[in-house]
BAFI-3210 file (N, C-alpha, C; in Angstrom, 3 decimals, decimal comma, padded with zeros to 6 digits):
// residues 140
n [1|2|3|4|5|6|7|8|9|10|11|12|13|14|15|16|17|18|19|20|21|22|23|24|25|26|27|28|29|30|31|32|33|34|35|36|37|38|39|40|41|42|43|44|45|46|47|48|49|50|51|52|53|54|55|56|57|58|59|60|61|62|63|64|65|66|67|68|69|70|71|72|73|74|75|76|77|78|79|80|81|82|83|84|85|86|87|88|89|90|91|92|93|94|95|96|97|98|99|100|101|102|103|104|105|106|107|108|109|110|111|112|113|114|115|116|117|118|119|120|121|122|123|124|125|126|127|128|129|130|131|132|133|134|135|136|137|138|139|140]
n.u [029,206|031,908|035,587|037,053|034,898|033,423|035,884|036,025|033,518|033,790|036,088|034,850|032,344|034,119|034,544|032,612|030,516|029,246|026,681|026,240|022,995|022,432|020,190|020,490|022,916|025,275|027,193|028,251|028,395|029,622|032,316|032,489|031,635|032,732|034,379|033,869|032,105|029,605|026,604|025,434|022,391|020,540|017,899|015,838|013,043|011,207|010,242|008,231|009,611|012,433|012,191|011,008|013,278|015,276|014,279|014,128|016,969|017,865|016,807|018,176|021,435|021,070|020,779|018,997|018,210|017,540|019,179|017,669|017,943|016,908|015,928|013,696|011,572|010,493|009,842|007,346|006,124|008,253|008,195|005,460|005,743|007,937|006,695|004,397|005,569|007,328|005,626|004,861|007,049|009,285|011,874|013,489|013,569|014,868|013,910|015,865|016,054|017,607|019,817|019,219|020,466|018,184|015,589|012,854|011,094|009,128|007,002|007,986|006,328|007,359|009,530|011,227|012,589|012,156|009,175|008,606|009,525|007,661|005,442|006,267|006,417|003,472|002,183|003,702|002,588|-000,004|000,271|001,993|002,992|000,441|-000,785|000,823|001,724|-001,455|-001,574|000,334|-000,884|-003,455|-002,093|-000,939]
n.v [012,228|012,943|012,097|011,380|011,183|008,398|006,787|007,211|005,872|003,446|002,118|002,274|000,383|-002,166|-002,708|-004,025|-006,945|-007,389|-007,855|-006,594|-006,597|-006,302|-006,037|-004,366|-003,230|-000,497|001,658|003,274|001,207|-000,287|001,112|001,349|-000,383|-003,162|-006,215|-008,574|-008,339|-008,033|-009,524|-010,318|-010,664|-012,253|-012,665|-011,498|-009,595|-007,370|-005,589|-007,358|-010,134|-009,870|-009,391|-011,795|-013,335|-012,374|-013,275|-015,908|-016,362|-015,745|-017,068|-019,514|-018,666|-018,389|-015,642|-013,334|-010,796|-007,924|-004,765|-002,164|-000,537|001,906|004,205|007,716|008,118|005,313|003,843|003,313|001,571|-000,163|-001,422|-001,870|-004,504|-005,902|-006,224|-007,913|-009,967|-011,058|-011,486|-013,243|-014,868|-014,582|-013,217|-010,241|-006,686|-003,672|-000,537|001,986|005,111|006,396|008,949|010,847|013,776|014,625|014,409|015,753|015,623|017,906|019,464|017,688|017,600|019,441|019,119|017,700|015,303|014,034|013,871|012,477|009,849|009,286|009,382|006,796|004,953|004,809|003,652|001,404|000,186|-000,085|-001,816|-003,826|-003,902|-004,259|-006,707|-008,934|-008,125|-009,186|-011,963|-013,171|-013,221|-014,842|-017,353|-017,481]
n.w [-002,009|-000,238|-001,171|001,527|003,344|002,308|002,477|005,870|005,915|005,248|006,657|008,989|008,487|008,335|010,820|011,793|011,902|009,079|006,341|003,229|001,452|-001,378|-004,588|-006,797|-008,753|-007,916|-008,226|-006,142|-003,288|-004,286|-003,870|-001,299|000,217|001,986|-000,153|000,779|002,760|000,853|-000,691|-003,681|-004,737|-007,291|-008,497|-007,715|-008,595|-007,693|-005,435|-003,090|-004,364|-003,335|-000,131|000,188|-000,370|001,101|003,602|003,334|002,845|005,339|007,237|006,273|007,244|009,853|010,395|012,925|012,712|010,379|008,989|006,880|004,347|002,451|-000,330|001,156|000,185|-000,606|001,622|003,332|001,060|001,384|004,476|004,815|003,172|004,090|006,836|006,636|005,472|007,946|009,357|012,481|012,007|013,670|012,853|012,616|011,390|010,737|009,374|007,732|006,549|003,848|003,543|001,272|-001,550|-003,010|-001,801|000,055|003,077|003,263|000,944|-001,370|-003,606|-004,893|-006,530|-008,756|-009,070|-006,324|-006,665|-008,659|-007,929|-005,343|-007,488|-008,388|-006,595|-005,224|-008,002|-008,136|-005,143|-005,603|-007,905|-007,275|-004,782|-002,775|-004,050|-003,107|-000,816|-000,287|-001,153|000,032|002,835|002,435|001,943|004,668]
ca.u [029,970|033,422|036,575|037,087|033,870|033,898|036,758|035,590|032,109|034,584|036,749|033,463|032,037|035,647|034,937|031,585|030,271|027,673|026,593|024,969|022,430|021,648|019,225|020,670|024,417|025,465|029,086|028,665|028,153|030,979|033,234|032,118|031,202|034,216|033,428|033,768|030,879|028,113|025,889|024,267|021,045|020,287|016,573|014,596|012,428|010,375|010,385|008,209|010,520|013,757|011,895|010,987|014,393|015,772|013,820|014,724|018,493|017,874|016,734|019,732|022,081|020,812|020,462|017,145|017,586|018,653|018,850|017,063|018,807|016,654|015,019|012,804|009,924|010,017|010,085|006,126|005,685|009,240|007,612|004,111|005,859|008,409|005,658|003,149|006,470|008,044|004,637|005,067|008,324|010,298|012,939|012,891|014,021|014,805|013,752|016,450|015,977|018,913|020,088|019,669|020,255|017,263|014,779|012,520|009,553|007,925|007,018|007,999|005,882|007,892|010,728|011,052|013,411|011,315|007,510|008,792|009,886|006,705|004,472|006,863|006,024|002,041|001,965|004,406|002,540|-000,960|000,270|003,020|002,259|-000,639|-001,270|002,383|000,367|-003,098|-001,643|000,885|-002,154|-004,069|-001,400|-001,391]
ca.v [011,985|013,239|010,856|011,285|010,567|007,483|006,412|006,779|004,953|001,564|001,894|002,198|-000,962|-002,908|-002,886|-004,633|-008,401|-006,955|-008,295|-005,611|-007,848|-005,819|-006,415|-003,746|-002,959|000,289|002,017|003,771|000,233|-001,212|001,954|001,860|-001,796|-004,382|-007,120|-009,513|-007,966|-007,589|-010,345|-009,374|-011,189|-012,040|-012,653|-010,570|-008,339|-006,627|-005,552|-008,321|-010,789|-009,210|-009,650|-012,917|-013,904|-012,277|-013,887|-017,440|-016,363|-015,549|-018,176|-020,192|-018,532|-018,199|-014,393|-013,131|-009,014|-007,204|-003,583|-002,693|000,395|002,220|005,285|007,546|007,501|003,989|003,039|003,068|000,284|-001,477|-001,533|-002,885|-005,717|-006,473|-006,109|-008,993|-011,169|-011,467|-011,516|-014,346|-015,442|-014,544|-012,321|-008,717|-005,719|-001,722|000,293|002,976|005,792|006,641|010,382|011,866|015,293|015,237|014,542|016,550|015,262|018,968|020,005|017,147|017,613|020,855|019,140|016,961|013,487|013,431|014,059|011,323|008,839|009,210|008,371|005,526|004,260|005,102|002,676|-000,009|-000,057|-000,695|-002,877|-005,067|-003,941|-004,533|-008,469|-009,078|-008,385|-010,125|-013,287|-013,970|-013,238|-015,981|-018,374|-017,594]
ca.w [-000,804|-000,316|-000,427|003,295|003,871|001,616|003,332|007,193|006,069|004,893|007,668|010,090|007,868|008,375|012,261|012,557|010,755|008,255|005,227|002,649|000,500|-002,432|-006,255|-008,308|-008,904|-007,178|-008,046|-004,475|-002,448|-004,229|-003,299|000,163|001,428|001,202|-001,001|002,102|003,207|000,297|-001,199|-004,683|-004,944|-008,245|-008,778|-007,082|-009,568|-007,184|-003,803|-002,670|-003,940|-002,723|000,780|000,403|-000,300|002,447|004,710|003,156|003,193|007,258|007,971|005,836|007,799|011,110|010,946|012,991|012,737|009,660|008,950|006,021|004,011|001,308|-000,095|001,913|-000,651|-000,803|003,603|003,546|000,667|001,986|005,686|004,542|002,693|005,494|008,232|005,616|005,268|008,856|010,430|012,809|011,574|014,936|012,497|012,689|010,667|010,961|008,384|007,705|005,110|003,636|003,300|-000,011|-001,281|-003,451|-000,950|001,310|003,277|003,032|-000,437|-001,901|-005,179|-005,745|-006,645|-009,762|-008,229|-005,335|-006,909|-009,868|-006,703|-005,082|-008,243|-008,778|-005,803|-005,791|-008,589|-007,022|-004,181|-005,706|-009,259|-006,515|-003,076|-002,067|-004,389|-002,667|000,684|-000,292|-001,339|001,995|004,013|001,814|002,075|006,188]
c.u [031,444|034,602|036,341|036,023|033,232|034,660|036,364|034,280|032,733|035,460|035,571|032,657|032,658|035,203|033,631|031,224|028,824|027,595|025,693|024,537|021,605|021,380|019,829|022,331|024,680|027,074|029,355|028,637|029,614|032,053|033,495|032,273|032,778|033,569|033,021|032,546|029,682|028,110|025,291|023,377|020,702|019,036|015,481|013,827|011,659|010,871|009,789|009,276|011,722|013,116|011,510|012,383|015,494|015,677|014,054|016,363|018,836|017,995|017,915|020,946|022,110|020,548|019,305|017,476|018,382|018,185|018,325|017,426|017,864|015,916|013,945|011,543|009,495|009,908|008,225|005,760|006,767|008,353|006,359|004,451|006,833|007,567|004,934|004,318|007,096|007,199|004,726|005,963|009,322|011,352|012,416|013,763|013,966|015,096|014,911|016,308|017,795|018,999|020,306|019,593|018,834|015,875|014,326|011,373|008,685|008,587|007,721|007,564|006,424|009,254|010,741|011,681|012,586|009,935|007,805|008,774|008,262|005,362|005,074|005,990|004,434|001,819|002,738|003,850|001,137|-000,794|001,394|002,952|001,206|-001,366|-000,759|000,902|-001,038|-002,840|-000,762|-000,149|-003,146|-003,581|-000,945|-000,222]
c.v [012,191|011,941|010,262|010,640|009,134|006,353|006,288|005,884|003,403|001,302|001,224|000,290|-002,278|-003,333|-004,199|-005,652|-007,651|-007,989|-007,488|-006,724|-006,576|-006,077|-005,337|-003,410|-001,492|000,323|002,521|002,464|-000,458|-000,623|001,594|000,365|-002,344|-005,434|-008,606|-009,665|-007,507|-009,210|-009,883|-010,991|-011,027|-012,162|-012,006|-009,744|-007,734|-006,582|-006,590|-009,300|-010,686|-009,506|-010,954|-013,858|-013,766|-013,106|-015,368|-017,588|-016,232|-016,270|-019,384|-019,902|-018,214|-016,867|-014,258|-011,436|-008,622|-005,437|-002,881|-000,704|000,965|003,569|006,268|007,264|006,136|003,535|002,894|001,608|-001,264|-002,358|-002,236|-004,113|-006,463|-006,795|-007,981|-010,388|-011,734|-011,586|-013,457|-015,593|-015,509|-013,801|-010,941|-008,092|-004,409|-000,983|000,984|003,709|006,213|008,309|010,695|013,195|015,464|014,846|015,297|016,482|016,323|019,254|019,320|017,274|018,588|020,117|017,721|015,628|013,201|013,246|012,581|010,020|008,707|008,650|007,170|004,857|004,067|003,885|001,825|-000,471|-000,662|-001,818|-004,329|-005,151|-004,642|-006,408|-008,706|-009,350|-009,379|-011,610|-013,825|-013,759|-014,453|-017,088|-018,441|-017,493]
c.w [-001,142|-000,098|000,711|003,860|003,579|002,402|005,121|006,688|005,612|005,454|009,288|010,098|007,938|009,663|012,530|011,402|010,236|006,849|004,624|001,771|-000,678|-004,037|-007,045|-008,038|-008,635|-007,088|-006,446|-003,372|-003,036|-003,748|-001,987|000,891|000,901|000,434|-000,158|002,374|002,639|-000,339|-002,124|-004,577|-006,203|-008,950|-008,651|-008,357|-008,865|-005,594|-002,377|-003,062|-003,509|-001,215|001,253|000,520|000,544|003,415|004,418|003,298|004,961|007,590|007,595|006,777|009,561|011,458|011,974|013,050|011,442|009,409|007,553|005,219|002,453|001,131|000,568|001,030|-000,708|000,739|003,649|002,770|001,395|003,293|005,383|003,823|003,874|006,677|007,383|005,892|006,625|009,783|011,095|012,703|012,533|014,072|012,668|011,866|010,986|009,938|008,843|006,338|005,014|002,894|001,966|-000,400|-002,525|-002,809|000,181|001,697|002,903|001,997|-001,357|-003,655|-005,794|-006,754|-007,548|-008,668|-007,537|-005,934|-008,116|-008,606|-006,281|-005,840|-008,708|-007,575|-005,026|-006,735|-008,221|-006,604|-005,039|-007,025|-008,542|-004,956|-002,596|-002,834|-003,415|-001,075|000,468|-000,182|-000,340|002,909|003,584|002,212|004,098|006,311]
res [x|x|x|x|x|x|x|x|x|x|x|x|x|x|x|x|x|x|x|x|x|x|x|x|x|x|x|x|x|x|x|x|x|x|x|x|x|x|x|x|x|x|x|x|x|x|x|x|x|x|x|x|x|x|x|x|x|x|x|x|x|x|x|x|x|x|x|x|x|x|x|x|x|x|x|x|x|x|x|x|x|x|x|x|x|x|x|x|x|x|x|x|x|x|x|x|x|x|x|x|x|x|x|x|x|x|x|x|x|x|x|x|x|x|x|x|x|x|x|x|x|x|x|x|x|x|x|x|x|x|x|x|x|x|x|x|x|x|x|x]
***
């Protein structure tokens, strides 16, 4: 991302009450967000718990909608753990993929970043996904 562009996305960010809540440290989020406006989260190790803790920080602060900012390869396992966790919770969430230049839904496997992403998340989904899901459906 260009300066300029840099620059209008933390001017844009300046105007409206956000709070980014992100698990891993990110030189482009600190460029970009103000520090006003991010929360690092320091526990999470997985994508279920990063969602669980959301949803306990929501409810701490009264949020009920947040916007939910991450890879496209990863919006299928995010979405099946958000969907498991806010079921019947009255909060809501909106997936957003976020624009990268080494992604491309078609022909994906041609292309090393993306085909690596994809078996990342292939195993994610069945070694943390899918317990993650079994056992909030257990617990009701």
């Amino acid at each position: 991302m260009a300066a300029g562009e840099t620059a209008e996305v933390a001017r844009r960010l300046a105007r409206i009450r956000v709070v980014l809540i992100n698990t891993q440290p990110s030189p482009f989020l600190e460029r970009t967000v103000p520090e006003r406006a991010r929360l690092h989260l320091d526990g999470p190790r997985s994508t279920c718990e990063e969602v669980l803790a959301i949803r306990s920080l929501m409810r701490e602060r009264g949020w009920r909608h947040v916007l939910v900012v991450s890879d496209p390869p990863h919006m299928r396992r995010l979405t099946l753990l958000w969907d498991a966790v806010f079921a019947g919770s009255g909060l809501a969430y909106t997936p957003v993929a976020a624009r990268t230049g080494w992604w491309g839904a078609e022909r994906w496997w041609e292309h090393g970043a993306a085909a690596s992403a994809v078996r990342h998340e292939l195993r994610s989904l069945l070694y943390q996904g899918l317990p993650c899901v079994s056992a909030l459906r257990l617990m009701g």
